[in-house]
LOLUM-977511 format. One record per atom (N, C-alpha, C, O): residue in one letter; x negated, y, z; atom name. Coordinates in Angstrom, 3 decimals. Example, Ala and Ser with C-alpha at 12.3 -4.5 7.8 and 13.67 -1.06 7.14 Angstrom:
+------+----------+----------+----------+------+
! rest !        u !        v !        w ! atom !
+------+----------+----------+----------+------+
!    A !  -13.190 !   -5.690 !    7.800 !    N !
!    A !  -12.300 !   -4.500 !    7.800 !   CA !
!    A !  -13.200 !   -3.300 !    7.800 !    C !
!    A !  -14.236 !   -3.319 !    8.465 !    O !
!    S !  -12.850 !   -2.250 !    7.080 !    N !
!    S !  -13.670 !   -1.060 !    7.140 !   CA !
!    S !  -12.900 !    0.030 !    7.870 !    C !
!    S !  -13.409 !    1.138 !    8.039 !    O !
+------+----------+----------+----------+------+
// end
This chain:
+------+----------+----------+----------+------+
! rest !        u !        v !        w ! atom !
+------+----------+----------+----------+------+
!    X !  -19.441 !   -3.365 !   -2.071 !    N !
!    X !  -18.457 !   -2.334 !   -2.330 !   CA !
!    X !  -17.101 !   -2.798 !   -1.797 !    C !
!    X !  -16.575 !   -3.883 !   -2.043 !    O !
!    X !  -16.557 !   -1.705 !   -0.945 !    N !
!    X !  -15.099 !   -2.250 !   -0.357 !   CA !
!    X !  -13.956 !   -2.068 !   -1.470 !    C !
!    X !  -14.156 !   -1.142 !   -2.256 !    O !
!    X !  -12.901 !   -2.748 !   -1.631 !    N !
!    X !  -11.760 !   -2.251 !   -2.306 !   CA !
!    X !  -11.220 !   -0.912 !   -1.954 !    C !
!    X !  -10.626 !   -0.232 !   -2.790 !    O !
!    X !  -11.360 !   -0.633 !   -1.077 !    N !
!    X !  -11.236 !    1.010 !   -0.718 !   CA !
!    X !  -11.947 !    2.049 !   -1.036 !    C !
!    X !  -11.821 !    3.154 !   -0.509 !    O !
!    X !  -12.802 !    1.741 !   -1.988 !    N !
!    X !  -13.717 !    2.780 !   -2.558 !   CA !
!    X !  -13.034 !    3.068 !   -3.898 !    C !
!    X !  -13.194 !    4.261 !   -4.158 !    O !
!    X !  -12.503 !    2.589 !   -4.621 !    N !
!    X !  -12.165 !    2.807 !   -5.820 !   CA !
!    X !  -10.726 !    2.412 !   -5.976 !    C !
!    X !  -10.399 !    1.225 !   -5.949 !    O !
!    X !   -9.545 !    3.735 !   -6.196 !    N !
!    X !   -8.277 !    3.391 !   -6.324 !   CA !
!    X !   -7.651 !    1.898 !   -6.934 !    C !
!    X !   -6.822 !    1.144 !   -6.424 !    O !
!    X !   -8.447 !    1.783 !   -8.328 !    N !
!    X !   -7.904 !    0.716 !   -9.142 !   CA !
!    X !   -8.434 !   -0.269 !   -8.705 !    C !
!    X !   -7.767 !   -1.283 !   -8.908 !    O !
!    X !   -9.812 !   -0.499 !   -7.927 !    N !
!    X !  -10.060 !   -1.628 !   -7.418 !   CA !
!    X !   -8.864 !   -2.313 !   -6.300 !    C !
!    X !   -8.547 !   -3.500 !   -6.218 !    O !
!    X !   -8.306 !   -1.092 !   -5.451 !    N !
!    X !   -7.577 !   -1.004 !   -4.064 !   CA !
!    X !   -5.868 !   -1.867 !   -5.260 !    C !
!    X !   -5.431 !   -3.009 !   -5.114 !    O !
!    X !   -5.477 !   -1.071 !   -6.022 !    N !
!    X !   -4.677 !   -1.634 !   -6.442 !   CA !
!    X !   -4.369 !   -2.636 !   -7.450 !    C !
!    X !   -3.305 !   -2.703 !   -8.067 !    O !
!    X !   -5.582 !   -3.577 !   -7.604 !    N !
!    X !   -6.066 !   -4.697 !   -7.966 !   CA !
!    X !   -5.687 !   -5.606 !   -6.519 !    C !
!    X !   -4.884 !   -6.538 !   -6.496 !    O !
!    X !   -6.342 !   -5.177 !   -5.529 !    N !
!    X !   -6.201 !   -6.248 !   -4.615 !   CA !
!    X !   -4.838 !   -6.325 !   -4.146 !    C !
!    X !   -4.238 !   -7.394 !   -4.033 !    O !
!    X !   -4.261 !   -4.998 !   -3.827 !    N !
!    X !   -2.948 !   -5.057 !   -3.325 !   CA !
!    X !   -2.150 !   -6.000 !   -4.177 !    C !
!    X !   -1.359 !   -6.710 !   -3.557 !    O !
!    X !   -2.224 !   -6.189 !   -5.904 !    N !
!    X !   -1.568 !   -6.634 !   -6.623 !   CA !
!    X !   -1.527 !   -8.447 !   -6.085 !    C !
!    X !   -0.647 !   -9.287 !   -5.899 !    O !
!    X !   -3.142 !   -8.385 !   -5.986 !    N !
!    X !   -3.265 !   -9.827 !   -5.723 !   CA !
!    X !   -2.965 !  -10.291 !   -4.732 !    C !
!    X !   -2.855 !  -11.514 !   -4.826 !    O !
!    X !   -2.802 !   -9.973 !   -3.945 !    N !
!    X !   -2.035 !  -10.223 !   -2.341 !   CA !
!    X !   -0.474 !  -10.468 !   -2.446 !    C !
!    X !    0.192 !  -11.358 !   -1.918 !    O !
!    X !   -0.010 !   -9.269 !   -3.401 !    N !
!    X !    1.622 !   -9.290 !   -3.992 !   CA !
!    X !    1.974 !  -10.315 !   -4.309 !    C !
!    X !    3.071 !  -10.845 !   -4.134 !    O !
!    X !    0.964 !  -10.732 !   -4.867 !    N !
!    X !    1.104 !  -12.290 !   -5.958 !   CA !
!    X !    1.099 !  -13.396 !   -5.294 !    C !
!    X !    2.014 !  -14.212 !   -5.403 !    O !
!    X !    0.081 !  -13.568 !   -4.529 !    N !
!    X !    0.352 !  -14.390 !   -3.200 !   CA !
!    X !    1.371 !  -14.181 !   -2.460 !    C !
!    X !    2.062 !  -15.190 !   -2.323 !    O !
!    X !    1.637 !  -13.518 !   -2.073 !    N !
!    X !    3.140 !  -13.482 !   -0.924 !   CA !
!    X !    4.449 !  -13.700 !   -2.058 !    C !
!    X !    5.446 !  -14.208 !   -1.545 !    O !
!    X !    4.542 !  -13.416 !   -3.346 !    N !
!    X !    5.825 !  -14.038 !   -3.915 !   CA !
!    X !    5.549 !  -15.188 !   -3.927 !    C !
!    X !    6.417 !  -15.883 !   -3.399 !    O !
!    X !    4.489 !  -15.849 !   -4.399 !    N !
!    X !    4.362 !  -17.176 !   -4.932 !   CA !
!    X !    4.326 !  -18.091 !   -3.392 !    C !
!    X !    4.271 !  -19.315 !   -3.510 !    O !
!    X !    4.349 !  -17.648 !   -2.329 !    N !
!    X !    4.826 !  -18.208 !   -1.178 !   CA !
!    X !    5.962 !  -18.298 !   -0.424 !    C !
!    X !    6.110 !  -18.710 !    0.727 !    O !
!    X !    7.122 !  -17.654 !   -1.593 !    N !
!    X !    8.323 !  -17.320 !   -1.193 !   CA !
!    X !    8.607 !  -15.966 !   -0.157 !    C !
!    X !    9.626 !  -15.873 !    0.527 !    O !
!    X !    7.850 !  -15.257 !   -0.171 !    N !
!    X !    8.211 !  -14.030 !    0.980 !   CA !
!    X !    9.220 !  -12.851 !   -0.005 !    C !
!    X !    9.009 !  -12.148 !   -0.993 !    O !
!    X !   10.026 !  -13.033 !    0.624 !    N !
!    X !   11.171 !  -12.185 !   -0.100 !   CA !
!    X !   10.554 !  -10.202 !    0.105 !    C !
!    X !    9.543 !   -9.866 !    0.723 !    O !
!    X !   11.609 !   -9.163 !   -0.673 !    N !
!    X !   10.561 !   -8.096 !   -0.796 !   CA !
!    X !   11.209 !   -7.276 !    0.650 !    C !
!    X !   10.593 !   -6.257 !    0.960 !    O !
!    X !   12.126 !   -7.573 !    1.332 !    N !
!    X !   12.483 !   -6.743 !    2.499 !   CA !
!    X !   11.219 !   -7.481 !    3.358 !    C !
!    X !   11.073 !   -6.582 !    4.185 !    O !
!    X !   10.225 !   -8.474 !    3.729 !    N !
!    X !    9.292 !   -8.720 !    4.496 !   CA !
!    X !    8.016 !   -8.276 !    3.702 !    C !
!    X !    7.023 !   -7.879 !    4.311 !    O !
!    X !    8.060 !   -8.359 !    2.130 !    N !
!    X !    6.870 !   -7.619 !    1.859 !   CA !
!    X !    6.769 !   -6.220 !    2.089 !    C !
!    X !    5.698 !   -5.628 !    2.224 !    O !
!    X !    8.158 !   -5.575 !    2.144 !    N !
!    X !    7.793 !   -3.515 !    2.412 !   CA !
!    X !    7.061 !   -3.329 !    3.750 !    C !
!    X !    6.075 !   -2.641 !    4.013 !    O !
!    X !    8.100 !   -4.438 !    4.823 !    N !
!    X !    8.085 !   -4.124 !    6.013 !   CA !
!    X !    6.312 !   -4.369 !    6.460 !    C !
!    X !    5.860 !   -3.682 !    7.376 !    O !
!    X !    5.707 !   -5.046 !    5.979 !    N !
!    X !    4.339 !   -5.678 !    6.106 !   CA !
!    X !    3.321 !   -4.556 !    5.616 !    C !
!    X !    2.240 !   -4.291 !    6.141 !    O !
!    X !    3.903 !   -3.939 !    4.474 !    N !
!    X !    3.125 !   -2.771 !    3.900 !   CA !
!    X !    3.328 !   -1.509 !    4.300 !    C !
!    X !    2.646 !   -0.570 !    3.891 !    O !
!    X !    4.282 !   -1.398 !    5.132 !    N !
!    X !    4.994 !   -0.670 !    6.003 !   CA !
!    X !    3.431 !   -0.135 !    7.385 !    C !
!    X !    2.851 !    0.843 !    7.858 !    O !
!    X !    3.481 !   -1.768 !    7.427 !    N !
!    X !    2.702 !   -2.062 !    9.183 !   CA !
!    X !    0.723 !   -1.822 !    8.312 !    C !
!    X !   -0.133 !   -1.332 !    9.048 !    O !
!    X !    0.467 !   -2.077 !    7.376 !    N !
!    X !   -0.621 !   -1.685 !    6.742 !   CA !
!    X !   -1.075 !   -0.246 !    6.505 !    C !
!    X !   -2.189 !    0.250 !    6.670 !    O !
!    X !    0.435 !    0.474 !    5.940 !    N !
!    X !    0.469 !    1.940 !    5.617 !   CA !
!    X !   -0.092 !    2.514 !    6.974 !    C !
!    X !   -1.281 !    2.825 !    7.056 !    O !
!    X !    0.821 !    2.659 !    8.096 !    N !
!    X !    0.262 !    2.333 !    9.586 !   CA !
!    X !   -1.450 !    2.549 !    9.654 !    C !
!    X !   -2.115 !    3.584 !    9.625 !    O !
!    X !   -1.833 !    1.196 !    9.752 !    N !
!    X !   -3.315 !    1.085 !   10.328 !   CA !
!    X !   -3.707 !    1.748 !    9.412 !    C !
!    X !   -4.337 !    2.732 !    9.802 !    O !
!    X !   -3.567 !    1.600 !    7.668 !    N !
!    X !   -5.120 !    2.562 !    6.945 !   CA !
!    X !   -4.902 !    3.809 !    7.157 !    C !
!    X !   -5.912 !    4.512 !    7.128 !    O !
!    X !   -3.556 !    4.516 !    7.439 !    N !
!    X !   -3.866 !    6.131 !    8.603 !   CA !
!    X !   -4.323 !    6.258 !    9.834 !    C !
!    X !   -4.613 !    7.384 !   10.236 !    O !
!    X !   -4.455 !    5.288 !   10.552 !    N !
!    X !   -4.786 !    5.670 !   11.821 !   CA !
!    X !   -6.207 !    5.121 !   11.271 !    C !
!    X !   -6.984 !    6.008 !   11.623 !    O !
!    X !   -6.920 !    4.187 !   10.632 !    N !
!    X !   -8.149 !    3.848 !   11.310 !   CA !
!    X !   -9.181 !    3.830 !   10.061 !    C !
!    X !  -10.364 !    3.695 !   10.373 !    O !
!    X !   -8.836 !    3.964 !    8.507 !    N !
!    X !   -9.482 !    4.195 !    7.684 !   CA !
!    X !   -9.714 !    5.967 !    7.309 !    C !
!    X !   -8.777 !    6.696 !    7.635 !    O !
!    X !  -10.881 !    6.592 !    6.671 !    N !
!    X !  -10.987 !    7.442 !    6.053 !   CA !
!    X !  -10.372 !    7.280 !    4.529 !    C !
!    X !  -10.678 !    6.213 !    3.996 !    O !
!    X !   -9.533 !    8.194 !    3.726 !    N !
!    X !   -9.807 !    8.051 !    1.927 !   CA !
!    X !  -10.868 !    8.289 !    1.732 !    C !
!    X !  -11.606 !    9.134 !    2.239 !    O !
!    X !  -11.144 !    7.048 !    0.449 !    N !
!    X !  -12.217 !    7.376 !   -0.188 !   CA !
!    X !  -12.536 !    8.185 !   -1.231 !    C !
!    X !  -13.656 !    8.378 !   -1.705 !    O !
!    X !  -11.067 !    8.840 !   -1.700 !    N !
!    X !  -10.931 !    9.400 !   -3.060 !   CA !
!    X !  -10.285 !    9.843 !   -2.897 !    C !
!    X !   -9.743 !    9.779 !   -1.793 !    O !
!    X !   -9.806 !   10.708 !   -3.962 !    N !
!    X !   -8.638 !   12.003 !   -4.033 !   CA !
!    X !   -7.396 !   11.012 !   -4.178 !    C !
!    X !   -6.555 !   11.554 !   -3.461 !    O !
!    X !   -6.813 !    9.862 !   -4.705 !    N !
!    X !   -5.893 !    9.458 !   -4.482 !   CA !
!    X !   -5.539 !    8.909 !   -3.081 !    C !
!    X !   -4.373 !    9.090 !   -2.733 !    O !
!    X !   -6.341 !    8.284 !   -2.245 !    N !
!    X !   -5.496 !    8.144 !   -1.337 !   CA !
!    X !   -5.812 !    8.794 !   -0.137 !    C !
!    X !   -5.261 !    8.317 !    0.856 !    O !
!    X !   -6.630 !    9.856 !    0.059 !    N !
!    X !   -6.387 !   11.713 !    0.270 !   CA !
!    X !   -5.302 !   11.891 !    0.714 !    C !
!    X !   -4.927 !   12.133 !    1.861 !    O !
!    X !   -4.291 !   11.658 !   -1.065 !    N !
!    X !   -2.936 !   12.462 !   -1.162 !   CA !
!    X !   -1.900 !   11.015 !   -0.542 !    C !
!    X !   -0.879 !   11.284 !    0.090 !    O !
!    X !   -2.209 !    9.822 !   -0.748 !    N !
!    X !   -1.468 !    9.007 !    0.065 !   CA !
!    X !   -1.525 !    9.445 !    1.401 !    C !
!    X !   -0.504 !    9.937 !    1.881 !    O !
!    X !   -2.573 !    9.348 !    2.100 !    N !
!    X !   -2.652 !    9.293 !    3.241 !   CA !
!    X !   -1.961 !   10.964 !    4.197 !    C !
!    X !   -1.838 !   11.040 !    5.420 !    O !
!    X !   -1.678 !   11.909 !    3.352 !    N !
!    X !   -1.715 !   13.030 !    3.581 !   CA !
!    X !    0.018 !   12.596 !    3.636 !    C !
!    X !    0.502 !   12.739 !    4.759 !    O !
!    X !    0.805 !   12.184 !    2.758 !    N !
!    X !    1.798 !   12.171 !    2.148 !   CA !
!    X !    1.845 !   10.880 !    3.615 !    C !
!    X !    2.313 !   11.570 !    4.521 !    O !
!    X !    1.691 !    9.988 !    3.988 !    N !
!    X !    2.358 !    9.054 !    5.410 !   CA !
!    X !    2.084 !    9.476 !    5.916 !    C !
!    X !    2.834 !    9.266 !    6.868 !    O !
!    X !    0.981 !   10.538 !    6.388 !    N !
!    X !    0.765 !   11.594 !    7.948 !   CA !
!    X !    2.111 !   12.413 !    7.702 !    C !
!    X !    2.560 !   12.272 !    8.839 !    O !
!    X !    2.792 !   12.944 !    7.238 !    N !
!    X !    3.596 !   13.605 !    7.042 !   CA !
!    X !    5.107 !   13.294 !    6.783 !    C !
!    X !    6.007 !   14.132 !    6.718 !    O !
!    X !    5.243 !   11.708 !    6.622 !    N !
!    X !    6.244 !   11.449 !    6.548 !   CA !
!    X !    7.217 !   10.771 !    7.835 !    C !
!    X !    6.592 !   10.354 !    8.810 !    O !
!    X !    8.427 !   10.681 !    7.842 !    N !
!    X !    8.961 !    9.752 !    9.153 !   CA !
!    X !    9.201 !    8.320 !    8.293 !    C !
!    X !    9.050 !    8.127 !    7.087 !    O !
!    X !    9.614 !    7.421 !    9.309 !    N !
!    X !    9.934 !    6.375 !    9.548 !   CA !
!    X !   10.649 !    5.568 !    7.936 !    C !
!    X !   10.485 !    4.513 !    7.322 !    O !
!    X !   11.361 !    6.636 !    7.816 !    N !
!    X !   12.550 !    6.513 !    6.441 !   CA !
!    X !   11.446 !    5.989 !    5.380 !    C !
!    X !   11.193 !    4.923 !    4.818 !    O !
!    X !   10.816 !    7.571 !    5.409 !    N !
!    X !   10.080 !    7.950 !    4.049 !   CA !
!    X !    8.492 !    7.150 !    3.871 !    C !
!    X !    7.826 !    6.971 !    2.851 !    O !
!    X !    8.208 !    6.756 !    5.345 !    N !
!    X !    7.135 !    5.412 !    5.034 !   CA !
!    X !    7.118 !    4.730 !    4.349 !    C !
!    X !    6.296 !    4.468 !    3.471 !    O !
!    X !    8.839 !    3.938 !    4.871 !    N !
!    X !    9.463 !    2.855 !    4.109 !   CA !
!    X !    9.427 !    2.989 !    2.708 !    C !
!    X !    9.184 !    1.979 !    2.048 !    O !
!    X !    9.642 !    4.146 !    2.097 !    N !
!    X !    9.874 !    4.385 !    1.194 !   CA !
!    X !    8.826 !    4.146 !    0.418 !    C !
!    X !    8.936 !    3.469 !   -0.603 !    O !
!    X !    7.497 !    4.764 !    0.879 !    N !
!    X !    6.267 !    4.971 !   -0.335 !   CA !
!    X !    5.851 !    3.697 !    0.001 !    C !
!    X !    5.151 !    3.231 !   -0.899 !    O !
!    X !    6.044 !    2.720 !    1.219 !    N !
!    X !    5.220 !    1.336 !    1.104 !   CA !
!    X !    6.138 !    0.678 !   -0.207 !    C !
!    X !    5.467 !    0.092 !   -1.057 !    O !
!    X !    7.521 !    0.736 !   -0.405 !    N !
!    X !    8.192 !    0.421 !   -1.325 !   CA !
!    X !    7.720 !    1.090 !   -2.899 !    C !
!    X !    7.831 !    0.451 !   -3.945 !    O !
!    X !    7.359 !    2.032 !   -2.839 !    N !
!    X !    6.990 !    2.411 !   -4.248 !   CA !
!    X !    5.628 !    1.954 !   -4.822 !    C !
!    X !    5.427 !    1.502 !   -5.950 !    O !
!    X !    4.711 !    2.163 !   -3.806 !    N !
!    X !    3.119 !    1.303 !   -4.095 !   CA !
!    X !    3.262 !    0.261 !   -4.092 !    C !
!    X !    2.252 !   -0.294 !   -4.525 !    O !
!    X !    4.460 !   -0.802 !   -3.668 !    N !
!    X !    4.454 !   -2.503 !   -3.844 !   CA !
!    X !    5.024 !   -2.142 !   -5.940 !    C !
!    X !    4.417 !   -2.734 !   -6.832 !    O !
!    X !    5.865 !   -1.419 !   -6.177 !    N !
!    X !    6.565 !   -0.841 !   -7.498 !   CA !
!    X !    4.996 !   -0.661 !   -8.465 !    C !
!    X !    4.665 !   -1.381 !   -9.406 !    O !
!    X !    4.240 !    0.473 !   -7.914 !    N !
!    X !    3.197 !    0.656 !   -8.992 !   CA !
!    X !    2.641 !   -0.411 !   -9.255 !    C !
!    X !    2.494 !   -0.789 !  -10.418 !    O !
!    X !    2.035 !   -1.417 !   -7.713 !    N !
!    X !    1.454 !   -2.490 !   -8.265 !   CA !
!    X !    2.163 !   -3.143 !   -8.926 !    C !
!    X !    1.504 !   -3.529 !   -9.892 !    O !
!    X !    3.364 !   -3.579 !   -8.981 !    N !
!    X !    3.910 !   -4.710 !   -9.818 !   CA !
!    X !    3.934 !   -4.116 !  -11.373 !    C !
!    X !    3.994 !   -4.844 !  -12.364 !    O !
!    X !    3.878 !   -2.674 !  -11.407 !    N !
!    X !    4.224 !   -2.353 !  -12.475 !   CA !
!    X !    2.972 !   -1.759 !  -13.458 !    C !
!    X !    3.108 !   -1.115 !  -14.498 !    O !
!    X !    1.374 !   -2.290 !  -12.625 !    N !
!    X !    0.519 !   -1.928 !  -13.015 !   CA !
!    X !    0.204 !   -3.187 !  -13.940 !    C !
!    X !   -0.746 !   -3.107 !  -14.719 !    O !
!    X !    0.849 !   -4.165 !  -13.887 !    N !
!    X !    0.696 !   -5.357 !  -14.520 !   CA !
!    X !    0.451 !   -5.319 !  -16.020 !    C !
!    X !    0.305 !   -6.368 !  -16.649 !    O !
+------+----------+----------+----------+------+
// end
């Protein structure tokens, strides 16, 4: 089973990756920008597997440059705040 099959699994891993990149010192203007470049590839080259990221993926097809930034910044927020 991929982490991309199941939202909370997906934001389990993202969390754990989060956790790794603080605890390696990566400050959060290189973590957006990174999730930024991720947001990126899982629109161009993944399908959603679920109605949540459906509406993610619907929501960065539709957004510019700004507002990427923005939701890679808020999903680094849920995960930290899924804690």
């Amino acid at each position: 089973m991929s982490v991309l099959d199941n939202f909370d699994g997906w934001k389990e891993f993202l969390g754990s990756r989060l956790q790794d990149a603080q605890n390696k010192g990566m400050d959060g203007e290189s973590m957006n920008s990174i999730a930024t470049e991720v947001g990126d590839y899982l629109a161009a080259n993944v399908d959603p597997k679920n109605d949540e990221q459906r509406l993610l993926s619907d929501l960065w097809n539709s957004a510019d440059e700004n507002q990427k930034q923005a939701l890679a910044s808020t999903m680094i927020n849920l995960v930290k705040n899924s804690k």
